[in-house]
C-alpha positions in Angstrom: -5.3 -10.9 19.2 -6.0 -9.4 22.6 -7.8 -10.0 25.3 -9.2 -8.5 28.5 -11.3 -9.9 31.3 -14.0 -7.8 33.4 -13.7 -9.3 37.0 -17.0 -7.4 38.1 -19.2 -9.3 34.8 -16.9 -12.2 34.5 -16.5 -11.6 30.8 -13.8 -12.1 28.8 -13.0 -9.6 25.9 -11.6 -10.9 22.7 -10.7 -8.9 19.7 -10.6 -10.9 16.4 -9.5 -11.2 13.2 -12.5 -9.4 11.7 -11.8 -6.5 13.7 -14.5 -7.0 16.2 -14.2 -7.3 19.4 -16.5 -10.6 20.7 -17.4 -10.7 24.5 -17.4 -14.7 26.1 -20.7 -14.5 29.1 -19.9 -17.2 32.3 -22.3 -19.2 30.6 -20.3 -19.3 27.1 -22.3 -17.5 24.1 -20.1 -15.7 22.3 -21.2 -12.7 20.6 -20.4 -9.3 18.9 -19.5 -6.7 21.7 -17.9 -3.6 19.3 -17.4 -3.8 15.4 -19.1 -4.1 12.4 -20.1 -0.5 11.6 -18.6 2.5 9.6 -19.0 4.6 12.9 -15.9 6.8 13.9 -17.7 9.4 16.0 -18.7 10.2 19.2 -21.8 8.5 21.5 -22.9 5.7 18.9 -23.6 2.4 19.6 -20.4 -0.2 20.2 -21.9 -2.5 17.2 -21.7 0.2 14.6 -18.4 1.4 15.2 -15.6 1.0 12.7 -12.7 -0.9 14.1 -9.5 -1.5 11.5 -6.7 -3.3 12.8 -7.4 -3.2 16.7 -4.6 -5.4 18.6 -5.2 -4.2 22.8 -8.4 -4.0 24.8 -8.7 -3.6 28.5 -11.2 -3.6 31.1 -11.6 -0.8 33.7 -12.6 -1.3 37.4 -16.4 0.0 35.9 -16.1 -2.3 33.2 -15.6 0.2 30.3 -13.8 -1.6 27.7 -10.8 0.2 25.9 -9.8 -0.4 22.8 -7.0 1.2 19.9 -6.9 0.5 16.7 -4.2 2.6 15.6 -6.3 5.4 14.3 -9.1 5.4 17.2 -8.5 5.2 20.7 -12.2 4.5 21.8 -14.2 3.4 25.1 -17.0 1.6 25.7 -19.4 2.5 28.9 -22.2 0.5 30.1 -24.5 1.6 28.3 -23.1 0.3 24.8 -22.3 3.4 23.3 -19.0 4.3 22.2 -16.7 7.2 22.7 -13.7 8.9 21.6 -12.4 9.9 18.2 -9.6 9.6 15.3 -6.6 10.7 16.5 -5.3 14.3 15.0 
């Protein structure tokens, strides 16, 4: 399981056993940040993305959340959409 924490937001990035990766708000809900989908391409929303297996996720100083799942190494910008590809 890894985890990350955005010191600009105050979240804290978890990725689960369900391959998803759950975001904790200051005040403590607890919901679905990345995950879920069957999405593997480019500029589609964090919630339909396929994630198999993902271990590491990190925070940048923008709070774009990074994430590898072995086959995908993938960001997430503000705007909830997620980018990068399969690995060749």
């Amino acid at each position: 399981m890894g985890l990350a924490f955005d010191s600009l937001t105050s979240n804290l990035y978890i990725v689960d056993s369900s391959s998803r990766i759950r975001v904790v708000t200051p005040d403590g809900n607890i919901n679905t940040f990345a995950g879920g989908g069957s999405g593997t391409g480019e500029n589609i929303p964090a919630t339909s993305a396929k994630i198999t297996n993902a271990t590491v996720v990190a925070v940048d100083s923008s709070s774009a959340v990074y994430f590898d799942d072995g086959k995908h190494s993938r960001y997430i910008r503000q705007d909830n959409q997620c980018y990068g590809g399969r690995r060749g």
